[in-house]
ZAVEX-877194 format. One record per residue (C-alpha): residue number from 0; x, y, z. Coordinates in steps of 0.1 Angstrom, whole numbers, plus 5000, padded with zeros to 4 digits. Layout:
% ZAVEX-877194
(NUM,(X,Y,Z));
...
This chain:
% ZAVEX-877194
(0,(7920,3855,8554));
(1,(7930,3823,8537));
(2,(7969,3842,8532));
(3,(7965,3846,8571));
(4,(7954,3809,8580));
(5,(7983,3797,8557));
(6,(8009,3818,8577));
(7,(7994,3802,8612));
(8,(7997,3767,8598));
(9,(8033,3774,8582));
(10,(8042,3785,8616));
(11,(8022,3761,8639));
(12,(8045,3730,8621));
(13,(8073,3752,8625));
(14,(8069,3756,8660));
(15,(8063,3715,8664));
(16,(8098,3705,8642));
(17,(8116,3732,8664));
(18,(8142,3750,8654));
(19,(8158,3743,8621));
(20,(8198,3735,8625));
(21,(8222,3753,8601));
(22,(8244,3724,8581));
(23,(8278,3728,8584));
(24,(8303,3707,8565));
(25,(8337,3699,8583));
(26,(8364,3694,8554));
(27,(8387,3670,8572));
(28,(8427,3663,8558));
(29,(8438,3633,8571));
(30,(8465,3604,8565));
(31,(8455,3572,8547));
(32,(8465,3545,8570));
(33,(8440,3516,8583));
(34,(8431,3535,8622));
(35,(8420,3566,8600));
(36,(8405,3545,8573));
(37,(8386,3527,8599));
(38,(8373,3557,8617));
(39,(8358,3574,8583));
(40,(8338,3539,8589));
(41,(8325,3548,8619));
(42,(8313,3586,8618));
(43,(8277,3577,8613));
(44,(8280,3573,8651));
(45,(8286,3609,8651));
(46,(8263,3627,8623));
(47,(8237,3607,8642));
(48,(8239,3626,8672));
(49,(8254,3660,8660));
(50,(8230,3661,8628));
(51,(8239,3699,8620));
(52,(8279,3686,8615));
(53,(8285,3664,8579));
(54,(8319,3656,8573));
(55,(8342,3657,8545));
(56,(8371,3634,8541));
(57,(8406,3644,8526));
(58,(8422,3610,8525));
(59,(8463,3615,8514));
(60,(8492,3592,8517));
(61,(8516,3604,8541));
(62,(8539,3625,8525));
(63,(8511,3642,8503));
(64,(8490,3649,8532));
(65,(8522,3668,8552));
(66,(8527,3690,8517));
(67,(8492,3696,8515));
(68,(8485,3709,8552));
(69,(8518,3723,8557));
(70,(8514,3747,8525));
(71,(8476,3757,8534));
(72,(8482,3765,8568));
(73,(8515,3786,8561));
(74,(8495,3805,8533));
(75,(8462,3807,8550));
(76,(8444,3785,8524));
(77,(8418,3775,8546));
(78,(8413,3742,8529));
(79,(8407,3724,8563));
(80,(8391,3727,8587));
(81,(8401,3696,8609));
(82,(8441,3686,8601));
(83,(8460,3657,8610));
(84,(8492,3665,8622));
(85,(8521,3651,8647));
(86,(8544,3658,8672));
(87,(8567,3675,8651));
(88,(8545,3704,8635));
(89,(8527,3712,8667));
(90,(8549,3728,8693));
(91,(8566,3750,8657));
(92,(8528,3755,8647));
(93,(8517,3767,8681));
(94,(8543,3789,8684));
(95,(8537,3806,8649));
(96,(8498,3809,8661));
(97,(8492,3791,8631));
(98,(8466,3762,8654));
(99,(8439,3777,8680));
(100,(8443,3755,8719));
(101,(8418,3725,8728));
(102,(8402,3738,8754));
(103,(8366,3735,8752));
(104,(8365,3693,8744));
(105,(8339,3689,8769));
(106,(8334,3677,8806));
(107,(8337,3644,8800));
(108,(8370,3644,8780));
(109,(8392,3637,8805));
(110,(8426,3657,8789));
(111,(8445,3646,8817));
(112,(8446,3608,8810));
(113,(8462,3608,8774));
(114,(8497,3592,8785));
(115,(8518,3621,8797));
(116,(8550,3617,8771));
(117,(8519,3622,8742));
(118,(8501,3654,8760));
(119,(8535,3672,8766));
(120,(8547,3666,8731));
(121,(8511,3681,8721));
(122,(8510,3709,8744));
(123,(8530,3745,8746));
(124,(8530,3768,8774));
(125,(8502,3745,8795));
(126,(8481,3742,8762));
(127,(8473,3711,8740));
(128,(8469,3717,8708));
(129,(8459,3690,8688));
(130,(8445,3660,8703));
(131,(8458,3622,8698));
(132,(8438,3598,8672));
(133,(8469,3573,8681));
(134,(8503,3578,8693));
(135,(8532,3549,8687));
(136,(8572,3545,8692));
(137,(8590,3516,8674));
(138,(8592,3476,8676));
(139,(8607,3451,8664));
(140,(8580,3429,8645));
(141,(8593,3393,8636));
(142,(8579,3358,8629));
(143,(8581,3332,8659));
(144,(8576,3305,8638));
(145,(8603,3309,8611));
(146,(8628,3321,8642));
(147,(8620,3284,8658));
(148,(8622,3271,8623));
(149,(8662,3285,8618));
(150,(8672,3275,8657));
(151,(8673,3313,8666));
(152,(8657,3331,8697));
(153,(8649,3369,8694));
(154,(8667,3391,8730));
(155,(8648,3409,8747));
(156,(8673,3438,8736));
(157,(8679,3427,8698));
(158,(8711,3447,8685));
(159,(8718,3451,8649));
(160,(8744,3426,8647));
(161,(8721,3399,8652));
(162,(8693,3408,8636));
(163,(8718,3411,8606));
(164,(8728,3370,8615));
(165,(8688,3364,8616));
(166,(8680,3380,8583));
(167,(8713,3361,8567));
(168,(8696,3330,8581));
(169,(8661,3331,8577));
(170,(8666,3345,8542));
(171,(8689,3314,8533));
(172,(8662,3289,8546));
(173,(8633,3306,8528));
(174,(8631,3315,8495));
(175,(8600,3333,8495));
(176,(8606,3352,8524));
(177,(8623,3381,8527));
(178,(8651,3384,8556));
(179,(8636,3417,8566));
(180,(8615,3447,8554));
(181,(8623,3484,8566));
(182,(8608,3517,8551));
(183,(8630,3528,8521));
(184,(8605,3553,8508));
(185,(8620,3594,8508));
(186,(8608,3616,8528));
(187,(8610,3631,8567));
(188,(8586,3615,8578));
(189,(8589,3576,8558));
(190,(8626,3568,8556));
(191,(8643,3595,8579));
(192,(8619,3587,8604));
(193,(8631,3550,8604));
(194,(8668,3557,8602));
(195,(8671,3586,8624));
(196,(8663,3565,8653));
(197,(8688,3536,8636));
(198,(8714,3566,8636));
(199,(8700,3568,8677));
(200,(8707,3537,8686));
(201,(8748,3539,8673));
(202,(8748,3573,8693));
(203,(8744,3599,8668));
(204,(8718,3623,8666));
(205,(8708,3650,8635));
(206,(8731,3678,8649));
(207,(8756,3681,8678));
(208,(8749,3711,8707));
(209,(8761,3734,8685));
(210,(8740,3725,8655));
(211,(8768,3713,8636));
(212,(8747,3679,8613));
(213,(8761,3650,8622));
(214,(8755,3628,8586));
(215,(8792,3620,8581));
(216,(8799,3609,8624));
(217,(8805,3575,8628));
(218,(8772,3566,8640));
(219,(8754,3580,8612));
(220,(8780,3557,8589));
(221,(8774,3524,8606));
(222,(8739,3528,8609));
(223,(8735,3539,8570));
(224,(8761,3512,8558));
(225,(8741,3483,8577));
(226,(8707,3495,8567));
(227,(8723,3494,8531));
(228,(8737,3461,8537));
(229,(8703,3448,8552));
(230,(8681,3462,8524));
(231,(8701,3451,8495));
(232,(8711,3413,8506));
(233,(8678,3405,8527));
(234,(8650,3427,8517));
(235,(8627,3431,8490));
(236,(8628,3445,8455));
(237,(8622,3480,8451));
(238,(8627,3486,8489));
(239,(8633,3522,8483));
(240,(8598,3523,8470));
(241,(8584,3509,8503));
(242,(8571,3529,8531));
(243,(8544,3519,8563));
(244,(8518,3507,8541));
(245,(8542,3486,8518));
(246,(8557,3471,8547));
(247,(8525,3467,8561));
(248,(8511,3446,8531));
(249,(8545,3422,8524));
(250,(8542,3417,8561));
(251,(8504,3405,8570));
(252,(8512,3384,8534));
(253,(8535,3366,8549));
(254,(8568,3377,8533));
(255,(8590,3391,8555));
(256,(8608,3378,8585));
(257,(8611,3404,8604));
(258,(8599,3441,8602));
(259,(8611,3473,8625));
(260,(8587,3499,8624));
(261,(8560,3516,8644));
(262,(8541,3500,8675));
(263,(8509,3507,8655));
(264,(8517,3479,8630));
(265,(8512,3457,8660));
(266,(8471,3455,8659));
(267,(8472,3447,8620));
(268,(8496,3424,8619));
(269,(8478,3402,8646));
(270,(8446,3410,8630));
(271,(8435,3378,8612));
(272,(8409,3400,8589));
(273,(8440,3417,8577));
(274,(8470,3391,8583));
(275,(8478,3360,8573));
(276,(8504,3356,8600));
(277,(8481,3366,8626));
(278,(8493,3341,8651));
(279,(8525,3335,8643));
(280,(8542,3371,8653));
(281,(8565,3384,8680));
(282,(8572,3416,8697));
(283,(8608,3430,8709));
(284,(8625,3464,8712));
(285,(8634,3485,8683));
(286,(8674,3473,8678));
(287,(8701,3487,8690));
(288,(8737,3492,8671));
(289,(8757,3484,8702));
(290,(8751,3466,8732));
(291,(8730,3489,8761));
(292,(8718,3513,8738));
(293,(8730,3550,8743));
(294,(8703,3580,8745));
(295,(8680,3559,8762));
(296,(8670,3535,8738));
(297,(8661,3542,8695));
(298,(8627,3547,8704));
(299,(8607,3575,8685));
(300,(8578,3592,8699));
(301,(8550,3601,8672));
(302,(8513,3606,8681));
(303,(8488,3612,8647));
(304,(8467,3639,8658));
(305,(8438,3664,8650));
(306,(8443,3701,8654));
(307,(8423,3731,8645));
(308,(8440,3756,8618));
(309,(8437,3794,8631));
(310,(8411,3812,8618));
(311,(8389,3784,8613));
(312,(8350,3799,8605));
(313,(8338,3762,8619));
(314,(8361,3762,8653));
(315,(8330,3746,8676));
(316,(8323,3724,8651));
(317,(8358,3714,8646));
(318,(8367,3709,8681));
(319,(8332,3688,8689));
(320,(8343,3664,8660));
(321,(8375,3660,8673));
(322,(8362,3654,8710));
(323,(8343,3626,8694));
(324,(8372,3611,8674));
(325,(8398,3614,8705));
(326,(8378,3602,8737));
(327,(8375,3571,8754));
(328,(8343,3566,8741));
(329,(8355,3562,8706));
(330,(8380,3537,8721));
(331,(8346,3517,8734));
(332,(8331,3518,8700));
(333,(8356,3505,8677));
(334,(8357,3482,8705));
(335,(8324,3469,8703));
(336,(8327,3467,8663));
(337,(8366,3452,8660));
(338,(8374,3439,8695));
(339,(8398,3453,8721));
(340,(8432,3449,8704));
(341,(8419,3468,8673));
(342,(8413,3502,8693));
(343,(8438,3534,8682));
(344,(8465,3527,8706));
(345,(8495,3550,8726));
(346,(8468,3573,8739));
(347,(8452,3571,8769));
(348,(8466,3558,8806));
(349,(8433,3539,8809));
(350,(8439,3518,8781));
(351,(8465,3506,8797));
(352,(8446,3502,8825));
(353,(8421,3480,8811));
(354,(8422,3440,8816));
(355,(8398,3431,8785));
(356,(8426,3455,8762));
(357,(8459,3440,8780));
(358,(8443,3404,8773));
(359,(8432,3413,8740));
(360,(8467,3430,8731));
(361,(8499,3410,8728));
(362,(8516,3441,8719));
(363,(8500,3463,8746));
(364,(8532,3464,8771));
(365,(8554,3464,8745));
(366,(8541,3495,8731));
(367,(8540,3512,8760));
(368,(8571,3509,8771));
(369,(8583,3521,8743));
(370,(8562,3554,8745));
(371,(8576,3560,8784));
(372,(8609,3552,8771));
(373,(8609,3583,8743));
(374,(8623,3611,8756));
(375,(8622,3637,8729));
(376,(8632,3669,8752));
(377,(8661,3687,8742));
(378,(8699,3667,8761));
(379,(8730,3686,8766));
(380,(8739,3666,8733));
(381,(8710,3673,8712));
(382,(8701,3709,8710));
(383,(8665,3702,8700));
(384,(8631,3685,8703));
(385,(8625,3652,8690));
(386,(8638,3620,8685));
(387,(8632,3609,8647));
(388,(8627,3648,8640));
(389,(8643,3680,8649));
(390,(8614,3700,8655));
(391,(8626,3728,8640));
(392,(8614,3749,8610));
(393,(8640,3737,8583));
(394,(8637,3702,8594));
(395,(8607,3692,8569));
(396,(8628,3705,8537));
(397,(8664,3691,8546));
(398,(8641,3656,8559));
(399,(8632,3647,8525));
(400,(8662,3659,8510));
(401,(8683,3638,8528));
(402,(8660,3611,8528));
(403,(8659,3611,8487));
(404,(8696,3607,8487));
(405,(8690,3573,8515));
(406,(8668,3564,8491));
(407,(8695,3565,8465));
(408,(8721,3542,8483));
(409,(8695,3522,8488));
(410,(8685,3516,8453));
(411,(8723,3517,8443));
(412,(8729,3546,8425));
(413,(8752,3558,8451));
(414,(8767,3541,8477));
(415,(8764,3553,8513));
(416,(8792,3575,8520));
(417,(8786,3594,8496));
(418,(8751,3596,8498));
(419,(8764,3607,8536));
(420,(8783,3636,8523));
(421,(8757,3645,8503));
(422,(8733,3647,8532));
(423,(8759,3666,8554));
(424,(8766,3692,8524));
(425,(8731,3694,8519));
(426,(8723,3704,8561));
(427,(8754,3727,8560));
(428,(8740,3746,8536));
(429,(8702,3750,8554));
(430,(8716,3753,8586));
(431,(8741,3779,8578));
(432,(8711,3795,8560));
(433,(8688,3795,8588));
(434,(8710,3813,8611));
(435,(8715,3780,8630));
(436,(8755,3781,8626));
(437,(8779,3807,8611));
């Protein structure tokens, strides 16, 4: 009898907790940067109302985190369960079957307002794939107050020339300032990001229609011989150390003049938690190398996003985090804890629809111009997807190899024609390997 009564009452305060929720633990890889920093911040707001979900961060600098996803997925590691990707692996990643589609983020989502240049370059064949945490193009990022200081007013289309004169002067007047700051670190992604879009704005592009590489054309020469020029007279020590976050940190501490990079730099830099400039900083295009910039502009289109690996044993779980971390209601609580103009921008149409973010957000038109201006699809000219990328297979590889050899002229152990030729021999040789040319 008294085996029986326990039973009842084991069962009677089963029956009034309800039903007991299986745990599952999302392992998450993601990039280290201050919007995915300041999310991890924020997920209590999630475990609190998806209690059977815990999270576990992989936190990686950028070109780690692109090794490490890159090598799991392609062997089937399952490592992750949640990856942050871009624009560049997803339409090669879909195609391979390598992610599994979005398509069950929930009534409310609201797929179709993510800006449309961001849901195409996430999508393939109607589906999206991975879903934006924050999507940017380029800017030019300088200091108003040292510009008034020299006599100098920034264009509203800078080109390269002048920003050249600007850096020359600024640097001259200002001994602890640096004339300007660009990404000199190696890799696809860092430095080849940065400079294919310099190489844009002369003309040039990574391969011709015929995928013949383009390293030693005339564009790619000026571009790489002023970025030299730039880096080595006016920049700072060690620039081919220096990638987003570098240039993020000399920046906000008030040591560089002016800084081209992504539109995402835009909320820290005005941020005066993070910035010591805070109020003293400009916004113009990305520069061009000749006046009215060819191939529409050197903008580059880049969106740092979350996707679901193929295969995945936690796929609902997966895709309800990523609802959470991608919706407008995310936008409204970082919102409510950093104000407006800290929110993940380059996403949604809505937030640039919304008068307490365009008032908050100096940067806001900027940036999306920029983003409706990157046109990534493949031109008569340009035989493939992208704009800082070719999204193409062999792309990642050759990237960082010819970005380690930008890096070189930049640090001056080769100067840049022939760390050119070295690039072109070097794309020759995958190209001809992949089947690309003959």
């Amino acid at each position: 009898m008294l085996k029986i009564a326990l039973l009842t009452g084991a069962a009677s305060l089963a029956a009034l907790s309800g039903p007991v929720m299986a745990q599952q633990t999302l392992t998450i890889a993601t990039v280290n940067n201050g919007d995915m920093i300041r999310m991890q911040g924020l997920t209590q707001d999630f475990t609190q109302k998806h209690p059977d979900i815990q999270l576990n961060w992989v936190t990686l600098e950028e070109n780690v985190l692109r090794q490490r996803v890159t090598t799991d997925i392609a062997t089937k590691g399952g490592q992750f369960d949640v990856m942050t990707i871009g624009t560049y692996e997803v339409p090669i990643w879909a195609k391979n079957q390598w992610l599994l589609p979005l398509d069950n983020l929930g009534a409310d989502y609201d797929a179709e307002d993510i800006l449309p240049p961001i849901r195409e370059a996430l999508s393939a064949d109607g589906k999206l794939f991975a879903a934006p945490f924050y999507a940017e193009s380029a800017m030019t990022l300088y200091r108003k107050d040292l510009f008034e200081a020299a006599g100098m007013t920034m264009p509203e289309a800078p080109t390269w020339q002048f920003i050249a004169q600007a850096a020359q002067k600024i640097s001259e007047a200002n001994s602890n300032v640096y004339g300007i700051c660009l990404r000199g670190k190696p890799g696809w992604g860092e430095n080849m990001a940065f400079l294919g879009s310099m190489a844009r704005s002369y003309g040039a592009n990574y391969f011709d229609a015929n995928w013949q590489p383009q390293f030693e054309s005339e564009g790619w020469k000026s571009a790489v011989a002023q970025y030299v020029e730039l880096l080595t007279k006016y920049g700072p020590p060690g620039a081919a150390s220096n990638g987003f976050n570098e240039n993020l940190t000399l920046f906000n501490q008030g040591r560089c003049a002016m800084w081209m990079d992504a539109t995402v730099a835009a909320s820290f830099v005005t941020n005066p938690k993070e910035s010591q400039v805070a109020d003293k900083v400009g916004f113009a295009p990305f520069p061009c190398g000749v006046e009215n910039c060819p191939n529409k502009g050197a903008n580059w289109l880049w969106a740092w996003s979350l996707a679901i690996p193929a295969g995945s044993q936690k796929a609902d779980a997966a895709e309800t985090f990523i609802a959470w971390a991608t919706s407008k209601a995310y936008l409204e609580l970082v919102a409510g804890k950093e104000g407006w103009a800290n929110v993940p921008p380059g996403t949604r149409t809505s937030l640039y629809e919304n008068q307490e973010y365009l008032s908050a957000a100096p940067f806001a038109a900027q940036t999306l111009q920029a983003i409706d201006n990157a046109d990534p699809s493949i031109k008569p000219d340009k035989p493939y997807v992208g704009l800082q990328f070719a999204a193409i297979p062999e792309f990642q590889g050759l990237g960082t190899a010819v970005g380690q050899q930008m890096a070189a002229a930049v640090s001056g152990s080769m100067p840049p024609e022939q760390a050119l030729a070295a690039a072109q021999q070097t794309a020759m040789r995958e190209m001809t390997r992949g089947g690309y040319i003959k």
